[in-house]
Residue frames relative to the residue before (quaternion, step in Angstrom):
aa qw qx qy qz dx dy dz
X 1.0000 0.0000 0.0000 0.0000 0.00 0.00 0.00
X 0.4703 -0.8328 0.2883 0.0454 3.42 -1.23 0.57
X 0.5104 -0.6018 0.2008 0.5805 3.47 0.65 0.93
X 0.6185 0.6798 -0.2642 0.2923 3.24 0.98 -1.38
X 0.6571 0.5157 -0.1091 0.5388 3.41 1.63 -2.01
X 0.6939 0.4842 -0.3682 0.3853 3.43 1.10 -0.77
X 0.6320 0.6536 -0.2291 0.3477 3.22 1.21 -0.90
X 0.5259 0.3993 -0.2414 0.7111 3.47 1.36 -1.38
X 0.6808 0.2610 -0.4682 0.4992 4.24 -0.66 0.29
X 0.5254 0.5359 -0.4387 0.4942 3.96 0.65 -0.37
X 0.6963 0.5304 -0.2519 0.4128 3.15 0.49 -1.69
X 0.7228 0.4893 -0.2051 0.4429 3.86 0.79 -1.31
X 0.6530 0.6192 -0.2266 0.3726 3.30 1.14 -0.36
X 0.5346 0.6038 -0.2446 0.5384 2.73 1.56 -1.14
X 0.7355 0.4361 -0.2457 0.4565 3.48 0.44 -1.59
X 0.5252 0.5260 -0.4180 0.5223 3.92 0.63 -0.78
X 0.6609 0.6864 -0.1533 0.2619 3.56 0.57 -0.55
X 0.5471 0.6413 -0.0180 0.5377 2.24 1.90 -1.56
X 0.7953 0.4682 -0.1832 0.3387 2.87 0.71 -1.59
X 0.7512 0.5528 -0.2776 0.2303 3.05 1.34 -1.11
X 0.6963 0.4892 -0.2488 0.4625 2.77 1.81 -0.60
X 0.3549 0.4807 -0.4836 0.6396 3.89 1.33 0.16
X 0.6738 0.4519 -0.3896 0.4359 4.48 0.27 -0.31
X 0.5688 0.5972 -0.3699 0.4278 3.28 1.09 -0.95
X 0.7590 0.4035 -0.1331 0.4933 3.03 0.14 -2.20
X 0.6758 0.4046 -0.4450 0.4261 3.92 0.13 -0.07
X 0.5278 0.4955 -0.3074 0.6176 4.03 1.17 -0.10
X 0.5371 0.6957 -0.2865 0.3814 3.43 0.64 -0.86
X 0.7910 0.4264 0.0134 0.4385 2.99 0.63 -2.37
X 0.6510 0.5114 -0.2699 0.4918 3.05 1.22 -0.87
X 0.5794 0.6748 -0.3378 0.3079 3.63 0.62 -0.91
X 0.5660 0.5331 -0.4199 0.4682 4.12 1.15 -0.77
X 0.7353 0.5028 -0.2893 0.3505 3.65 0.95 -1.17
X 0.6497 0.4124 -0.3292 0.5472 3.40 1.31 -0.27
X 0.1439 -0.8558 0.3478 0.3549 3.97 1.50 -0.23
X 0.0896 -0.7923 0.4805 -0.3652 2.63 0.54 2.57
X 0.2180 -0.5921 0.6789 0.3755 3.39 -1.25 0.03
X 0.5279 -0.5088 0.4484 0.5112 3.73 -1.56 0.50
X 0.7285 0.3543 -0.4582 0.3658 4.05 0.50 -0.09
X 0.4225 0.4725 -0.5261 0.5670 4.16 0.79 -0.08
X 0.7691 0.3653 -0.3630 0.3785 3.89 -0.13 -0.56
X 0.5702 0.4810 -0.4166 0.5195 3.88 1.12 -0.56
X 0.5252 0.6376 -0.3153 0.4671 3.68 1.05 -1.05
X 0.7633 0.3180 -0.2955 0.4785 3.75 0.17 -1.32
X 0.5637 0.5077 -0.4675 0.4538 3.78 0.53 -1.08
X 0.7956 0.4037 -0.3351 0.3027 3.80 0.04 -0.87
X 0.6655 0.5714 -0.3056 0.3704 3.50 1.41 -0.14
X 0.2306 0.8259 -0.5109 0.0605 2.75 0.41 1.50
X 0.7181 0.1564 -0.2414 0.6337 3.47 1.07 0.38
X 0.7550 -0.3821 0.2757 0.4559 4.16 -0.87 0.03
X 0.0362 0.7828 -0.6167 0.0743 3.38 -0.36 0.44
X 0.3736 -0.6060 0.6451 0.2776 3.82 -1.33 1.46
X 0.6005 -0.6500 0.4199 0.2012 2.90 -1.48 0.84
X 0.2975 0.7748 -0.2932 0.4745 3.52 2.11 -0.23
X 0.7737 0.5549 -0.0108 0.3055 3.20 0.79 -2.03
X 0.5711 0.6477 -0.0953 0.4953 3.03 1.90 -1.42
X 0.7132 0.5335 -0.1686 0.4222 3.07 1.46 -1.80
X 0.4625 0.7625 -0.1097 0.4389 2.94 1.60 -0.85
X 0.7743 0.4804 -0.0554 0.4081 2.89 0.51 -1.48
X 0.7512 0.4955 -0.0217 0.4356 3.11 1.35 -1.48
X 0.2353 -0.8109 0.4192 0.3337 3.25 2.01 -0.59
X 0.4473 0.6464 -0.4387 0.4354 4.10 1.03 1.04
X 0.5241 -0.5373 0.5500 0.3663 3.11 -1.18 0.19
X 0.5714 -0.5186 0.5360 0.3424 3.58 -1.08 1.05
X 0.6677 0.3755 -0.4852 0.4216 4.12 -0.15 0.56
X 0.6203 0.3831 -0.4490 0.5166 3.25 1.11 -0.44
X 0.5987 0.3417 -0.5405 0.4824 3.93 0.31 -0.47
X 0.4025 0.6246 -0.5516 0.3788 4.08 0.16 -0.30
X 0.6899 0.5823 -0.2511 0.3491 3.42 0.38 -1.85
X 0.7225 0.5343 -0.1110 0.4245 2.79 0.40 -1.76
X 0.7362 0.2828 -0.3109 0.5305 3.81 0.46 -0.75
X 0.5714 0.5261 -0.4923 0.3928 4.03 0.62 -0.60
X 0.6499 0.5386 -0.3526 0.4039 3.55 1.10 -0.53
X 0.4507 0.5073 -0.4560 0.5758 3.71 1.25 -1.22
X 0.7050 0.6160 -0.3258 0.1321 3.35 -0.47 -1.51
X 0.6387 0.4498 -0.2080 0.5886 3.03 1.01 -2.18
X 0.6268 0.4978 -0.3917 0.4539 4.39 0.48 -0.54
X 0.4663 -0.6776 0.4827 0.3007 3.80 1.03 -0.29
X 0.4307 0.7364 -0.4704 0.2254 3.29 1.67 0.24
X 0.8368 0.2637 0.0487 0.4773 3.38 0.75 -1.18
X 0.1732 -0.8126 0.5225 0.1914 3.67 -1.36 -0.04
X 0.4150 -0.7523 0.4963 0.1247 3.16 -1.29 0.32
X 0.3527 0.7727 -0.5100 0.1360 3.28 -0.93 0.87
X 0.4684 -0.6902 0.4213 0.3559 3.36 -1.14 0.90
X 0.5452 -0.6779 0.3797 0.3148 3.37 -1.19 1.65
X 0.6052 -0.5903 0.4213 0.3282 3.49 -1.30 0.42
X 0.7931 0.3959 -0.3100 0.3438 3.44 0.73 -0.52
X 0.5847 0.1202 -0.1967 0.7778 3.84 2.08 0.21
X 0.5794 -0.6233 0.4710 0.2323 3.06 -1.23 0.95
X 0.7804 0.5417 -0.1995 0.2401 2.55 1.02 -2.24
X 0.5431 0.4968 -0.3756 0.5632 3.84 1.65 -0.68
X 0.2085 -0.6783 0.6928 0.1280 2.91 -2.09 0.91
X 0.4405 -0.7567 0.4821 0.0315 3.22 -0.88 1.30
X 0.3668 -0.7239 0.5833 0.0333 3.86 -0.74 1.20
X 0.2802 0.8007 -0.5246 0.0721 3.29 -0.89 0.45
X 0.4309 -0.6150 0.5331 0.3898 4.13 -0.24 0.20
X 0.1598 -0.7030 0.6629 0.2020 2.98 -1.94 0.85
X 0.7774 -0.1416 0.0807 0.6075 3.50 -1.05 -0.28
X 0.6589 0.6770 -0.1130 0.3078 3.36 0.15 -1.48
X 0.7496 0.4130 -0.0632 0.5134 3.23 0.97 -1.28
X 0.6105 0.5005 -0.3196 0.5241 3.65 1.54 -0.93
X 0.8570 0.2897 -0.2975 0.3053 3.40 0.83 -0.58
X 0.4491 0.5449 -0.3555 0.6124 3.47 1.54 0.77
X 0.5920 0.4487 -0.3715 0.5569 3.50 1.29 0.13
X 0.5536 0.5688 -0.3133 0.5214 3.53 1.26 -1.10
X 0.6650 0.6460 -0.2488 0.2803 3.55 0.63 -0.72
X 0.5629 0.7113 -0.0402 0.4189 3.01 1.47 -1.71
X 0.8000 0.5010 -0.1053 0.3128 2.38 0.54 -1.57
X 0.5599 0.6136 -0.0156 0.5565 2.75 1.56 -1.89
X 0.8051 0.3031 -0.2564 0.4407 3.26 0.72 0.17
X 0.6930 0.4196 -0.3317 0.4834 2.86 1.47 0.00
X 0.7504 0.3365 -0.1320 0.5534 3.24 1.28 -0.46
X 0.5957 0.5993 -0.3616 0.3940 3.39 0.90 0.39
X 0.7393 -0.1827 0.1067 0.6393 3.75 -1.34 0.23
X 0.8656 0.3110 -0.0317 0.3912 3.67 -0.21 -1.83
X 0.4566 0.5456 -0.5756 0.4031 3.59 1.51 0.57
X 0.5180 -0.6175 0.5491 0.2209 3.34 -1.53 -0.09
X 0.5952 0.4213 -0.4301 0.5322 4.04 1.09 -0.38
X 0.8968 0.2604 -0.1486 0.3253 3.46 -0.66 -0.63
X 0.4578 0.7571 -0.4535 0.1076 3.81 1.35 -0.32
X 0.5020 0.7751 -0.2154 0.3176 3.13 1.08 -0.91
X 0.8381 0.2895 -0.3444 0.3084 2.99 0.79 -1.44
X 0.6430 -0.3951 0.4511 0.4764 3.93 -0.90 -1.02
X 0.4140 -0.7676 0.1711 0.4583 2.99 -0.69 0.08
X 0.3654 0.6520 -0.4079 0.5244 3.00 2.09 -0.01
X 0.7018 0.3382 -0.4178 0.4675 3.95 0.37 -0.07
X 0.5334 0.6040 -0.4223 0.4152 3.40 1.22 -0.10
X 0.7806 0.4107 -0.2279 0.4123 3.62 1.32 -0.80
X 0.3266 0.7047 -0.3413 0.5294 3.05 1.97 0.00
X 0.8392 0.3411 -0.2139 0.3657 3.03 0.05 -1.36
X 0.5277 0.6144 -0.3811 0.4459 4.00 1.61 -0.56
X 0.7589 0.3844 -0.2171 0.4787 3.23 0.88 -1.20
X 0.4462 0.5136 -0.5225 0.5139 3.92 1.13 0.72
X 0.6224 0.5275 -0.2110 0.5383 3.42 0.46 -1.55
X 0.7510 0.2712 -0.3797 0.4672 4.15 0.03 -0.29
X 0.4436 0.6281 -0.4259 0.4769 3.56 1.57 -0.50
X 0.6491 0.6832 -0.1177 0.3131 3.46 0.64 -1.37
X 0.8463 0.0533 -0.1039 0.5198 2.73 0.75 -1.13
X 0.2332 0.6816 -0.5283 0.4494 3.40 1.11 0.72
X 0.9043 0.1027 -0.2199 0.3513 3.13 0.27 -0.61
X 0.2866 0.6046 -0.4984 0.5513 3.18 1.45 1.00
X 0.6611 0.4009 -0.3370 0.5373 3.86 0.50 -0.58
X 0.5791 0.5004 -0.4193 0.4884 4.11 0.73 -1.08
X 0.5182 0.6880 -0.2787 0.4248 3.71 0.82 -0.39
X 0.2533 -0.7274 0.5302 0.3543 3.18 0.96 -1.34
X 0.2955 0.7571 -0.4105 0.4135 3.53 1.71 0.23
């Protein structure tokens, strides 16, 4: 690779960075109005399909009591449910209920929508650009075992 290539991926990194943490802190903020912690709200945004709770932990780089925490709280809010996944008992499986999709729908919608502040800018073709980096991304963050 070339100083040049190394530099421009340095350079993207940095900025991917940026974002994540201008993504964080805009969930974050948003999260009192939904009386959320800023980590139940990172939690709901990511549920967008079932997720073991293993996976989450995983995901989150915590010890599996702190992801515990974190859902007993969705839970006790009626955001979310539990259950033990069908194909291993022993995992317990996460998943939004009514309630929870549409306080997630929200979030979102506020952060990324007309009057959000992360993503207004882009088009919406750069909006699909940019999804179909990000799944690129993390594809191979998952090929990883990440």
């Amino acid at each position: 690779m070339t100083n040049q290539a190394l530099s421009t991926i340095e350079r993207s990194y940095t900025q991917f960075m940026v974002f994540l943490m201008l993504s964080k802190h805009a969930v974050f903020e948003l999260a009192s109005a939904h009386e959320l912690t800023g980590m139940q709200a990172v939690v709901l945004c990511l549920l967008d399909k079932p997720y073991r709770m293993n996976a989450l932990s995983k995901l989150f780089n915590c010890d599996p009591s702190n992801m515990t925490g974190i859902v007993d709280g969705l839970e006790q809010k009626q955001m979310v449910t539990r259950y033990s996944d069908k194909l291993d008992h022993r995992s317990k499986m996460v998943d939004l209920n009514p309630k929870g999709r549409r306080v997630r729908k929200q979030l979102i919608a506020e952060i990324c929508g007309a009057d959000g502040y992360i993503l207004k800018n882009l088009t919406t073709e750069e909006a699909e650009q940019f999804a179909g980096l990000i799944n690129k991304i993390n594809t191979a963050g998952q090929d990883r075992g990440n």
